[in-house]
C-alpha positions, 0 to 999 in steps of 0.5 A: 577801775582798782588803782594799781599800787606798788607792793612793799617788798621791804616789810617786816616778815610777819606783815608779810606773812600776815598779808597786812601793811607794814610801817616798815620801822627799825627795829621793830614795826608798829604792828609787832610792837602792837602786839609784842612779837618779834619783828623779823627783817630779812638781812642780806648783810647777816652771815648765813647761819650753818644748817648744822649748827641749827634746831632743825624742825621737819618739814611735818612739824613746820607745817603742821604749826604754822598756822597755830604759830600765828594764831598765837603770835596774833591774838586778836586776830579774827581768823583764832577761832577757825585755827583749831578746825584747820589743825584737825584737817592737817592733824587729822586725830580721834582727840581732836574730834572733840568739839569742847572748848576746854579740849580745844584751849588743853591742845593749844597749851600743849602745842605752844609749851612745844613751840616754846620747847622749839623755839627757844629764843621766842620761850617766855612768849610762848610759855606765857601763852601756854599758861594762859590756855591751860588756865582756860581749859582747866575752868572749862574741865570744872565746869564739865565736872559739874554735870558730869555723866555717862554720855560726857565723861570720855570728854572728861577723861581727855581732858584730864589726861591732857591737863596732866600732859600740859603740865608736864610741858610746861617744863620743870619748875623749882619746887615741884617734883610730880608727887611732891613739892617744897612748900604744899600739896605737888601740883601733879597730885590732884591731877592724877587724882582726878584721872583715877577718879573719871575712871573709877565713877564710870565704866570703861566702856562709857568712857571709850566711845564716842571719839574715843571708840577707837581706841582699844580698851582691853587688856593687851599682852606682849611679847616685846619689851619697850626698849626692843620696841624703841630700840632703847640701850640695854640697862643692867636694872636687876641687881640694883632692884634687888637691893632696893627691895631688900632694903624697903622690905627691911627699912619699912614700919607700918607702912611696909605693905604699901611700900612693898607693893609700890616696889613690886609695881615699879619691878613690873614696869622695868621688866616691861620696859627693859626685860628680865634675865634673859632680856626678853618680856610675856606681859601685859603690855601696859606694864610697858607704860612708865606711868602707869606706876603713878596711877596704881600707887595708892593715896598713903602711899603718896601722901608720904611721899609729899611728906618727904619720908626717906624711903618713899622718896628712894623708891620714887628715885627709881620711878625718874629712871623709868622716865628716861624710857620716855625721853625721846618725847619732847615733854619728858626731858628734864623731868628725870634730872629734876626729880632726882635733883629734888629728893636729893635736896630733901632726903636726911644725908644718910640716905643718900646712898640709895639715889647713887644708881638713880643719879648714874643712869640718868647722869 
């Protein structure tokens, strides 16, 4: 007959969890040392924490990263490889029903930059991780880029849009503003490029099939502006736009015709998002889209940008005050304080006036 035995019941709370058998040393246990987790113990004599003064997480969210949390606390654990099915079941999404590896490990980065992001106190653990997997599903898209085809390339286009959204939760980093950096080429850039490249060499209706079949691929119109939709605060934008296009009309060389079309781009976007004089917006709603700018600028234009040519970087200081449109999602906090902060460090002092009603919304 099985031999009873007593359960431990004064574990540490990954063992716990994890259903293996715990050494029970203080601080740290040997499986967590092992593999460089927080060992958590229960402790009856510590204060009990006020829930308001928490980061409180709903109980979806719990759930629907539990079990990726622990499948990337413990990377060496036989059950990694089945992780990524069961978040399809709890998560159910047309992204992932791709079954390529690269689109599997562009998730797993994105959904351990959000853990950092939630969990501060296990932050460097995770943005490791995040790094780590982002890596591996970026040689996984060059790989796919190299036998790309008609059949393949809505795989390619996700995962390119997916490495532009883990790079952007990956946080701010100290010289690296999206469109240009301090010392070379901005990161962001190539990335972009490739996006408009997947979508320029195959047809749209290749691209949206497949998982993708879902999704519409037509030129919608809308009625509504984004901050009706989101129930944004209102923002006087007209009279401080006005000014910037007079000011690039006047200010640009050579390059005016450029820089003229990136303002008016930029103006189809803010009417879009918080209307026009009367407030309200009859539009394509994917003007609406704050980044939709970036994708419709054009190389040249770019290219200055990284050059740091002073009204390049004014017209981009506008750009971070679309993206505070976007805050309410989790990856584009800090991205608006970031860029303003880094034209401000790269701009000649006499431009400086033009980044003061940039700097006064975002604040």
């Amino acid at each position: 007959s099985r031999r009873r035995h007593q359960k431990a019941r004064t574990g540490c709370g990954i063992c716990k969890r994890r259903h293996i058998k715990c050494d029970e040393a203080k601080p740290e246990c040997q499986n967590c040392l092992t593999f460089k987790v927080r060992c958590e113990y229960s402790d009856p004599s510590l204060p009990i924490k006020n829930p308001a003064n928490e980061h409180t997480l709903s109980l979806k969210t719990v759930k629907a990263y539990n079990l990726l949390l622990e499948h990337l606390q413990w990377p060496g654990h036989t059950d990694a490889m089945i992780s990524y099915m069961e978040i399809k079941e709890k998560r159910p999404s047309p992204i992932l029903n791709f079954s390529d590896a690269c689109i599997a490990d562009l998730v797993r980065s994105l959904v351990a930059s959000h853990l950092a992001h939630i969990q501060p106190q296990n932050q460097h653990h995770f943005r490791i991780i995040a790094e780590s997997f982002c890596s591996a599903g970026l040689r996984g898209l060059a790989s796919q880029l190299a036998s790309v085809d008609p059949n393949s390339s809505h795989t390619v286009f996700v995962a390119a849009v997916l490495v532009c959204i883990t790079t952007l939760a990956q946080g701010p980093r100290a010289g690296e503003y999206l469109l240009f950096s301090d010392v070379a080429v901005a990161e962001w850039f190539p990335l972009l490029q490739g996006l408009k490249s997947v979508l320029t060499t195959f047809s749209i209706s290749a691209i949206f099939s497949g998982p993708l079949r879902l999704f519409s691929c037509h030129t919608a119109r809308t009625g509504r502006t984004t901050a009706d939709i989101l129930h944004l605060p209102r923002l006087e934008w007209i009279d401080p736009f006005n000014q910037l296009k007079d000011f690039v009309a006047k200010s640009s060389g050579i390059e005016m015709e450029s820089n003229v079309e990136a303002v008016l781009s930029l103006g189809q976007c803010y009417e879009a998002i918080w209307g026009g004089t009367d407030l309200a917006y009859q539009g394509d709603a994917v003007n609406g889209l704050a980044f939709m700018w970036t994708y419709r600028l054009k190389d040249d234009f770019i290219r200055r940008l990284q050059r740091k040519d002073p009204i390049t970087l004014v017209i981009f200081a506008h750009f971070a005050v679309l993206l505070t449109s976007l805050e309410y999602i989790w990856f584009i906090k800090g991205w608006p304080e970031h860029i303003l902060a880094g034209i401000a460090g790269n701009i000649d002092h006499m431009y400086l006036a033009w980044l003061q009603w940039p700097l006064e919304v975002v604040g």
